[in-house]
N, C-alpha and C positions, 0 to 999 in steps of 0.2 A: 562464394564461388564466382567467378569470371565466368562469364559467358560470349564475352568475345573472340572473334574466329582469330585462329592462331596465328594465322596469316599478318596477319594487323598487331603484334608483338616486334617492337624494335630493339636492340642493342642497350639503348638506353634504358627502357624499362626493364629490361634483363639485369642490366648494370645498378640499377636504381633498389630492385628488389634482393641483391646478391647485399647491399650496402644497410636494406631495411635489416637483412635474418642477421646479418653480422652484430646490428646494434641492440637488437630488441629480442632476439628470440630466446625459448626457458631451454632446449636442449646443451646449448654451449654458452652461457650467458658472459657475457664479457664483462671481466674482473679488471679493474685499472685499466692500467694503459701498459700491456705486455707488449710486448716486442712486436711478434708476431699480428695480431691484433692490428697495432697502429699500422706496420707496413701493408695488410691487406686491404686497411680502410683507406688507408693516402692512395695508392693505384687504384682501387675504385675509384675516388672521388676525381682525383684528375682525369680517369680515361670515362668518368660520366660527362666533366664537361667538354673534353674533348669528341665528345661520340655525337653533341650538338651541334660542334662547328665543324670539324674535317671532313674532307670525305677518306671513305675506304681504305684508299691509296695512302695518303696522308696518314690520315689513323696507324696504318700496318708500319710505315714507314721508321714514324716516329718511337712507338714503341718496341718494335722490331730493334732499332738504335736502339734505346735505354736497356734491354736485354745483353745486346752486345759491350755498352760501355758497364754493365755489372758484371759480367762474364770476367771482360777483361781487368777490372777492378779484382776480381774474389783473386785470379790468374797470379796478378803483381804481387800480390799482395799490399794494396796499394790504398789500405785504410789505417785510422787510430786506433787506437786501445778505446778510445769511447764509442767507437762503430759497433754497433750492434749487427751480429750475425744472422741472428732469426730476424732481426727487421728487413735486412735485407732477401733473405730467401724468402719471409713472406709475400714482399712489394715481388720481386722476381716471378714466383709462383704465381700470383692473381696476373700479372700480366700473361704469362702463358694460358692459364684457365681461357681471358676472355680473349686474347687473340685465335686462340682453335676452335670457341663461339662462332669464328668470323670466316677460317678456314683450318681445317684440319692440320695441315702441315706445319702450321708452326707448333705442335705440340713436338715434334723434332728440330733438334740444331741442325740444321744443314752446312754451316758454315762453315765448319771443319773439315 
């Protein structure tokens, strides 16, 4: 059990433990390398090391972007036959999860 004040929980260690349940835990235990799976671990792992060096602003900005250029990707239709779908909604999805960690509102597209 942690006993430190909750206060003192950053992003990071949010991000960090969201990456530990993903890889090790017995309820959903990760089989291969499924689709969904890799996409939710790859946006972990970038927006953990991203959540060391940006600030806030930055942070939001940048995957904020990466939201909109998949939006606009799924939109064109503008992938291969080797693109993976669930990889993509996975990576897409974890980005939403910890951007509304950060504020609420991007749990909605506004941009429409």
């Amino acid at each position: 059990m942690n006993i430190k004040v909750i206060g003192s929980l950053d992003l990071s260690q949010i991000i960090q433990r969201q990456i530990d349940f993903l890889l090790n835990n017995d309820i959903f235990p990760k089989e291969g390398n499924e689709a969904s799976d890799l996409g939710e671990q790859e946006a972990l792992e970038k927006m953990l090391a991203d959540s060391r060096s940006l600030t806030e602003s930055e942070f939001e900005s940048k995957y904020l972007k990466e939201m909109r250029d998949l939006k606009e990707r799924a939109e064109s239709k503008d992938y291969s036959v080797e693109d993976c779908d669930d990889y993509y909604e996975s990576y897409n999805n974890t980005l939403v999860t910890v951007l509304q960690i950060i504020n609420p509102i991007h749990l909605y597209d506004l941009s429409d």
